[in-house]
C-alpha positions as CSV (number, residue, x, y, z in Angstrom):
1,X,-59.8,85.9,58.2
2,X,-60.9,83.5,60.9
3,X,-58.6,80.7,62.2
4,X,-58.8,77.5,60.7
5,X,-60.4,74.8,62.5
6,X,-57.6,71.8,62.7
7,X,-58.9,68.4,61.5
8,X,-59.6,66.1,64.6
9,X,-59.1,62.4,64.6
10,X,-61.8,59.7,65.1
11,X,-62.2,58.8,68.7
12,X,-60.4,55.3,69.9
13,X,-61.0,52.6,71.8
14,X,-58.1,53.2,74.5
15,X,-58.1,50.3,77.8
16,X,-57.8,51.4,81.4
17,X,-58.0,50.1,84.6
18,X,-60.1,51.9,87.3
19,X,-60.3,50.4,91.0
20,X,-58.8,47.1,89.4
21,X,-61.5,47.1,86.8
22,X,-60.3,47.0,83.4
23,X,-62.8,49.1,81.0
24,X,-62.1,51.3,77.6
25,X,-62.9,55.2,76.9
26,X,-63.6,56.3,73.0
27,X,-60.8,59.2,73.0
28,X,-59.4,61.1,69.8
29,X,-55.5,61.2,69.9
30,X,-55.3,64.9,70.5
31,X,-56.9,64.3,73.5
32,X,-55.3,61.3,74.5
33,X,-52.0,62.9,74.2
34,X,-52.6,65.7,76.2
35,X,-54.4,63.8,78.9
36,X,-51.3,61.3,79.3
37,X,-49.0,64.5,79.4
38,X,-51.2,65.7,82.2
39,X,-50.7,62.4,84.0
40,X,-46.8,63.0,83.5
41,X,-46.4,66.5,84.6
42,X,-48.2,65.2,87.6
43,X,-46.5,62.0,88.1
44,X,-49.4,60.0,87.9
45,X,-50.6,57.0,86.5
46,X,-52.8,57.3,83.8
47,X,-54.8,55.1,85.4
48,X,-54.8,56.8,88.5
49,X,-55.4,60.4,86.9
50,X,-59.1,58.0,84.9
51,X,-59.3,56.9,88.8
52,X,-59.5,60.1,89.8
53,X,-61.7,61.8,87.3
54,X,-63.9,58.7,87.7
55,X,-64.6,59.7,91.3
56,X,-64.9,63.0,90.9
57,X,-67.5,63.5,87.9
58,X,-71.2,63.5,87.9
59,X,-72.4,60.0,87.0
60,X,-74.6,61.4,84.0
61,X,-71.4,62.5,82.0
62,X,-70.0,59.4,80.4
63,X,-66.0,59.0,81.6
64,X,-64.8,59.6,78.0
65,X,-66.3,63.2,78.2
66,X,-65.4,63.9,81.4
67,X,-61.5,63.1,80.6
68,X,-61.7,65.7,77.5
69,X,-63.7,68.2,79.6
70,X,-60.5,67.7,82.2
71,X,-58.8,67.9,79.5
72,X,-59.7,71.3,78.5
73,X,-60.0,72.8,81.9
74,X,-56.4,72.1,82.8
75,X,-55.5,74.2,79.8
76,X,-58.2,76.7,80.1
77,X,-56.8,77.4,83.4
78,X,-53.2,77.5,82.5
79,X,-52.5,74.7,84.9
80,X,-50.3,72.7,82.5
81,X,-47.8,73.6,79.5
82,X,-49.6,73.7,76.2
83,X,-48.5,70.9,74.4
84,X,-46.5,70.7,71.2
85,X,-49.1,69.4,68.6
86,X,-51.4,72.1,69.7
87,X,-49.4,75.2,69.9
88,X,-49.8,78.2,67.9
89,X,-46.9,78.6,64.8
């Protein structure tokens, strides 16, 4: 029987400031909380970790995919814990 596929919330409006420019990313709170646990486990900022992201993606991916595609590769490759709300029971 295949896995069922959790329910995902709506994406939100969330603010952040990038090179001392406030802007806002459309993010779903799964995503959201993982990315700001990423930012923890590295001591950063999560303004620092959107800073850095910013810099570092190709301009034709939007900043809001390019934080869940972050996201996802940090856990893809095992290089944070997997968090709580999305761990296997």
């Amino acid at each position: 029987m295949p896995a069922a596929v959790p329910t995902m919330s709506v994406p939100k409006k969330r603010s952040i400031t990038i090179r001392g420019h406030r802007t806002s990313v459309s993010i779903e709170d799964e995503f959201w909380a993982c990315f700001r646990e990423i930012a923890c486990a590295d001591e950063k900022s999560i303004n620092l970790l959107a800073t850095e992201i910013d810099a570092s993606r190709d301009l034709s991916v939007n900043l809001a995919s390019s934080i869940r595609l972050y996201v996802l590769s940090r856990f893809m490759n095992g290089t944070t814990k997997e968090p709580i709300h999305v761990r296997k029971s």
